[in-house]
C-alpha positions as CSV (number, residue, x, y, z in Angstrom):
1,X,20.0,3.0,25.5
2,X,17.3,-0.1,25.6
3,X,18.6,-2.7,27.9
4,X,17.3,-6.1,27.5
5,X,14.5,-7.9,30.0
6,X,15.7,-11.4,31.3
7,X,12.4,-12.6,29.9
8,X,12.8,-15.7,27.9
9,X,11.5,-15.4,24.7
10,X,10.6,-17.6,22.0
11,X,9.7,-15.6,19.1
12,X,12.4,-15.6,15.9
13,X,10.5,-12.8,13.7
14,X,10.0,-9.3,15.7
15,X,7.9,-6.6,14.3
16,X,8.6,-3.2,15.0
17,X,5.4,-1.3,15.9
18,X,5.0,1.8,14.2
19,X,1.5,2.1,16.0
20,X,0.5,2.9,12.3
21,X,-2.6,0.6,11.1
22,X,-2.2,0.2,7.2
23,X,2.0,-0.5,8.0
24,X,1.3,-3.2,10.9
25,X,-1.5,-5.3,9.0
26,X,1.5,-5.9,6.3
27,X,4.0,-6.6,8.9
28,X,1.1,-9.1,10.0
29,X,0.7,-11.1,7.1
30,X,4.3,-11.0,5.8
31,X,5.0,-13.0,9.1
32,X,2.1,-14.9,9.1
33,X,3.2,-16.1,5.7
34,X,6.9,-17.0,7.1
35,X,4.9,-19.7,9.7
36,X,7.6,-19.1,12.6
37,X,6.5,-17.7,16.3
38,X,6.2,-13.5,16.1
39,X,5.6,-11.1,18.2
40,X,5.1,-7.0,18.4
41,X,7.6,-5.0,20.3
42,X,6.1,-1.2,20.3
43,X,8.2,1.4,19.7
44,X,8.5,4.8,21.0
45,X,7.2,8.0,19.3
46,X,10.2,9.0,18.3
47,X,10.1,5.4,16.5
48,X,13.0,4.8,18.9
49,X,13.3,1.3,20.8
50,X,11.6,1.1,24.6
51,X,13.5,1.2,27.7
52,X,13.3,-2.4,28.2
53,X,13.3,-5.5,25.0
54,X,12.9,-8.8,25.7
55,X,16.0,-11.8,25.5
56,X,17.3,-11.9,21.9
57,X,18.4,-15.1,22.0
58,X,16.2,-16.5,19.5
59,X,15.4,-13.5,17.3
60,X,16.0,-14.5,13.5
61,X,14.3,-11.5,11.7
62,X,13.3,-8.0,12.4
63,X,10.6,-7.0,10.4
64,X,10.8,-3.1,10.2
65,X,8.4,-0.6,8.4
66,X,9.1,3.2,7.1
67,X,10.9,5.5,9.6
68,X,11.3,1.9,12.0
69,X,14.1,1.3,10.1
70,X,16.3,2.9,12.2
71,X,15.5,1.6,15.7
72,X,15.6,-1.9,13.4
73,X,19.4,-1.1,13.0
74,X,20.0,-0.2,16.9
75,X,18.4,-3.3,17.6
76,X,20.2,-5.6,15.1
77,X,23.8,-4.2,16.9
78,X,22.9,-5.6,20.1
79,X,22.2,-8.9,19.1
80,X,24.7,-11.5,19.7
81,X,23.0,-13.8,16.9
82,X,22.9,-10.6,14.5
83,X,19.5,-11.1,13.2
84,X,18.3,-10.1,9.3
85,X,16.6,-7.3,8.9
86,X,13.9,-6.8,6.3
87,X,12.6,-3.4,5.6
88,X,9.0,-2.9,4.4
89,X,8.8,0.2,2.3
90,X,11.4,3.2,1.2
91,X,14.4,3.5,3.9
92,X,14.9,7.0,4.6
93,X,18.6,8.2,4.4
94,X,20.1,4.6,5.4
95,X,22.5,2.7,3.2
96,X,20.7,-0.1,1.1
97,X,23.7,-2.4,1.6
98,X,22.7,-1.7,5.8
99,X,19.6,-4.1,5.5
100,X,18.9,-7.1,3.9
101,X,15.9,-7.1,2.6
102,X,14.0,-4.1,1.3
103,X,10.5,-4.7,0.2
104,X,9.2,-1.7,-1.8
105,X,5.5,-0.8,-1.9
106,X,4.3,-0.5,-5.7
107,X,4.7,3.7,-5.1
108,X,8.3,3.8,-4.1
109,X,10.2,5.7,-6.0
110,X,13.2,4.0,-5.1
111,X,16.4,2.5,-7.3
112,X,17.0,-1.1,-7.8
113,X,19.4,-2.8,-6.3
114,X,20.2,-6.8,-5.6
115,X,18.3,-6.6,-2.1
116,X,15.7,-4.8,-3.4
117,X,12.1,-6.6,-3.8
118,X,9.2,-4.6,-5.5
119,X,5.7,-5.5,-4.7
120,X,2.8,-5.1,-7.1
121,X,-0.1,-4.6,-4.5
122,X,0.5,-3.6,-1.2
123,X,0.8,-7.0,1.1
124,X,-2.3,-6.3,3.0
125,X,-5.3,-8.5,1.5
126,X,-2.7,-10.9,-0.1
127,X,-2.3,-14.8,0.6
128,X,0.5,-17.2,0.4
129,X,-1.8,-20.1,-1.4
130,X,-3.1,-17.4,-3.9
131,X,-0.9,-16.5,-7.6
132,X,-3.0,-15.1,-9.3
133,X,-6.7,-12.3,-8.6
134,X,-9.6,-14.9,-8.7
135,X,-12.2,-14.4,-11.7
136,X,-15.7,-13.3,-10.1
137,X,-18.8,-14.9,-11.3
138,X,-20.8,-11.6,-12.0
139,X,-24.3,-13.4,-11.6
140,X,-23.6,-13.7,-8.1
141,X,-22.4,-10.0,-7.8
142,X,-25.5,-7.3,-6.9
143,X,-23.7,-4.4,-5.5
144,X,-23.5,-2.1,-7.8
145,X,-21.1,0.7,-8.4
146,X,-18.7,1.6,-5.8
147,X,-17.1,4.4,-5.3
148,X,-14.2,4.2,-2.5
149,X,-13.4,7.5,-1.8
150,X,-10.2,8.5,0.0
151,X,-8.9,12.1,1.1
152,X,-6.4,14.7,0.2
153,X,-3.0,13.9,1.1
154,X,0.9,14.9,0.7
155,X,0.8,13.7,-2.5
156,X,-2.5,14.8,-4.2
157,X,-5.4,17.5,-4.5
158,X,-8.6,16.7,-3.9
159,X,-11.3,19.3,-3.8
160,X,-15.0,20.0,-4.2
161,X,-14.4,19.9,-7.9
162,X,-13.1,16.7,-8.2
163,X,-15.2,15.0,-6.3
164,X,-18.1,16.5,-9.1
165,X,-16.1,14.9,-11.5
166,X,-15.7,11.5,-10.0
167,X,-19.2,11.3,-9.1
168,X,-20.1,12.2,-12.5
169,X,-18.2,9.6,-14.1
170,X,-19.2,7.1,-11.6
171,X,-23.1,7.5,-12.2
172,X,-22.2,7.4,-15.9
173,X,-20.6,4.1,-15.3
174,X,-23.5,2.7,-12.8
175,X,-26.1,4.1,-15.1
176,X,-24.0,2.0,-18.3
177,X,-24.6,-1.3,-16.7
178,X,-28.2,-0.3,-14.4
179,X,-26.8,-0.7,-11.4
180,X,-27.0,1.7,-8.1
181,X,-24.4,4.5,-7.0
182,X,-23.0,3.6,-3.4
183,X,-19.8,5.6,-2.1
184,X,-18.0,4.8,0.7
185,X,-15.7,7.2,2.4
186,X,-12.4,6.3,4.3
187,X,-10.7,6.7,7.6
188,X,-9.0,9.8,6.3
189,X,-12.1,11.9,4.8
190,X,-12.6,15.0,6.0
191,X,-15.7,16.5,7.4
192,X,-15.6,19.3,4.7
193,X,-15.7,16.3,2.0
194,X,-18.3,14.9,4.1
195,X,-20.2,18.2,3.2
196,X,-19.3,17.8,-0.7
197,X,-20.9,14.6,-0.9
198,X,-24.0,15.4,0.7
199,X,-24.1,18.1,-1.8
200,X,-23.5,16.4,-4.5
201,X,-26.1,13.8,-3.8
202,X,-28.9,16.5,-4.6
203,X,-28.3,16.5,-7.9
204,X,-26.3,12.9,-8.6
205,X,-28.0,9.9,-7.2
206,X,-26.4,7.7,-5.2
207,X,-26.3,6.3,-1.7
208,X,-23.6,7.7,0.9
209,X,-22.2,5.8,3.8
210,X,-19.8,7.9,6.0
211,X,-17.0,5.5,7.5
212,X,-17.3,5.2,11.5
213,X,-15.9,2.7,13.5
214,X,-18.0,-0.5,13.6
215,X,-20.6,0.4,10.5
216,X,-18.2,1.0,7.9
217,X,-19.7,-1.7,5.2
218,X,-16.1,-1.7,3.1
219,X,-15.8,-5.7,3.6
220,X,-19.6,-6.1,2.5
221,X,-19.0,-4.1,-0.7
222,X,-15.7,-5.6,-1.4
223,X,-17.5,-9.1,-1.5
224,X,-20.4,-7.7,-3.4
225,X,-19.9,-5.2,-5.7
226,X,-20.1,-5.5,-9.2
227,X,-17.1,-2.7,-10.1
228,X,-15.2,-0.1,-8.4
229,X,-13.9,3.1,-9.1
230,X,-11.1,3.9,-6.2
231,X,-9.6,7.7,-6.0
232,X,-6.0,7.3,-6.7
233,X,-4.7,8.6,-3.0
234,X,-4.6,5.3,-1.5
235,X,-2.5,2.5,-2.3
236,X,-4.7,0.1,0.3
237,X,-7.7,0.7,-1.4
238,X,-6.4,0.4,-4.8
239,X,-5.4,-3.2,-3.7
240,X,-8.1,-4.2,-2.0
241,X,-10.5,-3.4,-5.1
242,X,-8.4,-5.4,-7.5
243,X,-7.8,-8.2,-5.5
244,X,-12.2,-8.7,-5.8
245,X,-11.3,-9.8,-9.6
246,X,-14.1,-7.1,-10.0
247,X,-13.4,-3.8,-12.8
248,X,-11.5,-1.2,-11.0
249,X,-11.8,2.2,-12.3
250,X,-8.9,4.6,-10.8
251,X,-9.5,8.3,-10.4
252,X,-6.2,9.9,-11.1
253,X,-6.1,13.1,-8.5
254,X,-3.9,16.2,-9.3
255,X,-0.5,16.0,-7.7
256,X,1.0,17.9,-5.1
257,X,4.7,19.5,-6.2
258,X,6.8,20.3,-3.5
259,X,10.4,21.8,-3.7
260,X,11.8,18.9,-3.8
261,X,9.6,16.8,-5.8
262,X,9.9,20.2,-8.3
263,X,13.9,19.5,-7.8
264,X,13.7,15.5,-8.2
265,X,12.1,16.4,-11.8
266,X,14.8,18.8,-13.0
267,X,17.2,16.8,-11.6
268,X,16.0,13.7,-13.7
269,X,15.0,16.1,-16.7
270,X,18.9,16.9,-16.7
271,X,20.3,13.4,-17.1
272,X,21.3,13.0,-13.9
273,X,19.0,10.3,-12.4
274,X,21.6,7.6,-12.2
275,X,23.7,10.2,-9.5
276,X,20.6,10.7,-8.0
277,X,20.1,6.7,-7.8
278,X,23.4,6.0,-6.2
279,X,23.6,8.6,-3.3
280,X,20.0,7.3,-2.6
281,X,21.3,3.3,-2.4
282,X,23.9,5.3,-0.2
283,X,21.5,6.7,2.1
284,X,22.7,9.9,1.7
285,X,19.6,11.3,-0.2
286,X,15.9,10.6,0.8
287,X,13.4,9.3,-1.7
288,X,9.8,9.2,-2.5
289,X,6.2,8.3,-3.8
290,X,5.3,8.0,-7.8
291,X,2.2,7.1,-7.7
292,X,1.4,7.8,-11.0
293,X,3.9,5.7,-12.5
294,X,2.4,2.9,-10.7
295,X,-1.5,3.5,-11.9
296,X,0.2,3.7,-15.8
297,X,1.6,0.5,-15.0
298,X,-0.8,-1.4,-14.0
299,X,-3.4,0.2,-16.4
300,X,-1.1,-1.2,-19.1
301,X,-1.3,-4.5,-17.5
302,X,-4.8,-4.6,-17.8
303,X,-5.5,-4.7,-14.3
304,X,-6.8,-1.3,-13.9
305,X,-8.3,1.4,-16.1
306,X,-7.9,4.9,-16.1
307,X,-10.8,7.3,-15.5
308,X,-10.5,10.5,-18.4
309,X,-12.1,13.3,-19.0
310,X,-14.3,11.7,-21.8
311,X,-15.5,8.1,-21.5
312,X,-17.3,6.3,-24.5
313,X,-19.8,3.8,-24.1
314,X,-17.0,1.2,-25.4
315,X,-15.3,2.3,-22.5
316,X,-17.6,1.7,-19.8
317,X,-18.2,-1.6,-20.6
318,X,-14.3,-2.5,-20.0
319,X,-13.4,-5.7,-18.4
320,X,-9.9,-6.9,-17.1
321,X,-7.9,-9.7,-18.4
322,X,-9.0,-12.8,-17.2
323,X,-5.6,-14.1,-15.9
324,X,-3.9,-11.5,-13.5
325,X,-0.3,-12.3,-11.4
326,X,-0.9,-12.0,-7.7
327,X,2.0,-13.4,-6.4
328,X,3.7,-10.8,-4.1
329,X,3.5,-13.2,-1.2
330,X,5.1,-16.0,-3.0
331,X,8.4,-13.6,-4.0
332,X,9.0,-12.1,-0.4
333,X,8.6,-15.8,0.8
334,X,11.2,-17.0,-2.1
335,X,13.4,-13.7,-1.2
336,X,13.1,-14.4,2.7
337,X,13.9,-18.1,2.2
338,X,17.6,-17.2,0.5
339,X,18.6,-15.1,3.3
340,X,21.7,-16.7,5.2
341,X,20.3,-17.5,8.4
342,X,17.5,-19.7,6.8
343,X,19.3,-21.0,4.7
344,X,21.4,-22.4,7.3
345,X,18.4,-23.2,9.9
């Protein structure tokens, strides 16, 4: 059991640290947009709280991400002041009525409920002051075609073969509006896709730049490049690219079917989705990731367009709409704002 320090402490919004870089970056911003003093309390590796926390006596909000949603809840019963509690992404087996915020990434697969807030992007790269994706000038864009290219995961497939076929389609869109091939691999690539790229680059032109720590020119590109075309294994990336106001191209990657995902299916095939619904709100059955209803959304939004086997020259010439929402930031502020103890502060 965590005891608390006698350390005074000022800070009203706590994040749980997941020691996870893409989850603490959105627990960053999200309390950077709230304005009010924060601070990180780490958390152990069974995402359990340390021995020692400091005085609660201020604590307004615990900000809480994925499996910290538990140690959120043990922390929450031994505050005197009983602080909210928003959760950033799916809860895993806990009631929805146990927390009072949940704010779902774009890929949850997870029902609706009246505490339930879902995002359109992923909060990392958003702004508070911002509404809507800027329109770029593409005059003073010269960086070509990029390719942002991501890894297998639990979710998807993605193989030598695929990686032909994105490359393909990518120099086909580069070579449609004369501009150069770069790809830019991620913090998750592999070695062996490494390999594939370098292979690949024999016989499709293009320049390669392997991501290491410190030379990794992802923020160059994202200022500079005239389009993208994102493999559809990260949600991060996906965002980032969008969020330019250049064309994003999304490579759908083949899905991963597990037992249960398998089981999810027939379950919904069967009618029975609105069960399935409630004993997830009831915390007594998990959930998970869809991304691909995500990518069809946004596709049919306009803000995205989907890579196929057989692209026209119509096609490659796609632009977005000119006017595209980007105001996640603005609806977890609203959403935070009604929450009793700031409405009361």
């Amino acid at each position: 059991m965590a005891e608390a320090a006698p350390v005074p402490d000022t800070s009203e919004v706590w994040i749980l640290d997941t020691h996870r870089a893409g989850e603490m970056a959105q627990c960053r911003a999200l309390a950077d947009m709230l304005g009010l003093p924060w601070q990180i309390i780490p958390l152990q590796a069974d995402f359990g709280l340390p021995e020692q926390i400091p005085d609660t006596q201020n604590l307004r909000l615990i900000l809480s991400f994925g499996n910290a949603v538990q140690a959120a809840l043990a922390l929450r019963a031994r505050c005197k002041n009983t602080p909210a509690i928003v959760q950033l992404g799916r809860p895993s087996h806990v009631p929805a009525a146990d927390l009072d915020l949940i704010i779902l990434l774009p890929q949850d697969d997870y029902p609706t409920a009246p505490n339930v807030l879902r995002l359109r992007f992923p909060l990392n790269g958003a702004h508070k002051s911002q509404t809507s994706i800027p329109q770029i000038d593409p005059t003073r864009r010269h960086g070509g075609t990029v390719v942002l290219y991501g890894a297998p995961s639990r979710q998807f497939l993605l193989d030598k073969q695929d990686t032909y076929k994105l490359l393909r389609f990518s120099h086909e869109l580069a070579q449609a509006h004369h501009e150069p091939l770069h790809v830019i691999t991620s913090p998750r690539t592999p070695v062996e896709a490494e390999g594939w790229l370098e292979d690949i680059s024999k016989t499709i032109p293009m320049q390669i730049y392997i991501f290491r720590k410190g030379v990794n020119p992802f923020q160059k590109f994202l200022q500079e490049a005239n389009r993208f075309v994102v493999t559809g294994d990260s949600a991060s990336m996906l965002a980032d690219a969008c969020r330019t106001g250049a064309p994003v191209w999304l490579f759908p990657l083949r899905a991963k079917h597990s037992f249960m995902t398998r089981l999810q299916a027939s379950v919904d095939r069967w009618g029975l989705q609105n069960i399935r619904n409630r004993l997830v709100r009831r915390g007594w059955l998990g959930s998970g990731t869809c991304f691909g209803k995500w990518h069809a959304i946004l596709a049919e939004q306009n803000y995205i367009h989907l890579v196929t086997p057989q692209a026209s020259a119509e096609m490659l010439k796609w632009q977005p709409d000119a006017s595209r929402r980007d105001d996640d930031m603005q609806k977890c502020y609203a959403s935070i704002m009604k929450l009793p103890l700031f409405i009361a502060r």
